[in-house]
N, C-alpha and C positions, 0 to 999 in steps of 0.2 A: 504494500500500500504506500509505506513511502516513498520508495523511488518508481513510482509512477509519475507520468506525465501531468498529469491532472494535480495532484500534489506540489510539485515542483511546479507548475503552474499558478495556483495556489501560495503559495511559499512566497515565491518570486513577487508575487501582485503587492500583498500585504507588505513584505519587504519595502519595497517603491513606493507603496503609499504612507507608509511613515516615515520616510526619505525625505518625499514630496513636502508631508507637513512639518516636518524639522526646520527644512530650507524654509518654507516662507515664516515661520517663527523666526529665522536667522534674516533673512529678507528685510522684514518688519521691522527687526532691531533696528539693522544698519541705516534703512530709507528715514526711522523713525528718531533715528540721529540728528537729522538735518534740523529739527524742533528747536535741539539743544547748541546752535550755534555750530559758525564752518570749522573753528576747530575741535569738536567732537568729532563731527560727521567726518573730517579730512582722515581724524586717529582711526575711525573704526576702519573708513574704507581704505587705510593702507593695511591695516589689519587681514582684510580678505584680499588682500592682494601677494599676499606671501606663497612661496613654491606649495606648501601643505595645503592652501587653500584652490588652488588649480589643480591640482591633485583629484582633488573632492567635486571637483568643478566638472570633472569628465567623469567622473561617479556619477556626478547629479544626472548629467545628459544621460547617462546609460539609465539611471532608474525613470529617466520620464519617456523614453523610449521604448523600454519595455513595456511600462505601466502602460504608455497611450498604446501600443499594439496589443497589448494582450487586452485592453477592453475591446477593440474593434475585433480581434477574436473571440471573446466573449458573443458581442453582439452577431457576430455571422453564428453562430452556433444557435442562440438562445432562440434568434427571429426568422432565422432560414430550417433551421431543423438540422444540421447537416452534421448530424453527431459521427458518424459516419469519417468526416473526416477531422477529427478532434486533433490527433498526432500529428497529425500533416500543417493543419495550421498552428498550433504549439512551434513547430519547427520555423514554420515560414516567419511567425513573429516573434520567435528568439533571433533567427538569423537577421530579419530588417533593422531588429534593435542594435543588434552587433554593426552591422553596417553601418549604419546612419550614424553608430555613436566614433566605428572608426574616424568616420567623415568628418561630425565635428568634433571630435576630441584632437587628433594630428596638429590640428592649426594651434589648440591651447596648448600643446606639450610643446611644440615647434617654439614657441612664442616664449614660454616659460626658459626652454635652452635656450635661446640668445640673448633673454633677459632684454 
């Protein structure tokens, strides 16, 4: 049952959606910085701008990647019926998530090494 697709599937989603809501509590903080005058807001936002945090930064791409593909697999399954082909699009929207986060992660790690 664990290492099923569906679990891992499962797993995976939950995962990213507390990802998701971490980042915008983190989000929040730092836009909510700007309240308290440009030299907080200036402190926080070099704070996220440290190697650890672009790190994280191609983290985050990869869980909203996942997280949005595997709802739009959810929803072919739930509204089409196509249980049928459950693993197949599991695969398809693990792999566009990999892709898409190659795509835009490259340019932040790229960006990160020449500093």
């Amino acid at each position: 049952m664990y290492r099923s697709n569906g679990f891992i599937s499962f797993l995976l989603r939950r995962v990213t959606g507390i990802a998701l809501a971490l980042y915008l509590i983190a989000h929040l903080w730092v836009i909510g910085s700007a309240l308290q005058g440009p030299q907080v807001f200036d402190a926080r936002l070099a704070l996220v701008q440290t190697p650890f945090f672009k790190v994280a930064e191609v983290g985050l791409l990869a869980a909203v990647f996942y997280h949005a593909f595997d709802g739009l697999r959810l929803l072919l399954v739930n509204w089409f019926r196509v249980t049928d082909y459950r693993r197949s699009l599991f695969y398809a929207a693990f792999g566009l998530a990999a892709l898409m986060t190659l795509a835009g992660g490259v340019p932040i790690l790229v960006f990160l090494l020449e500093g």
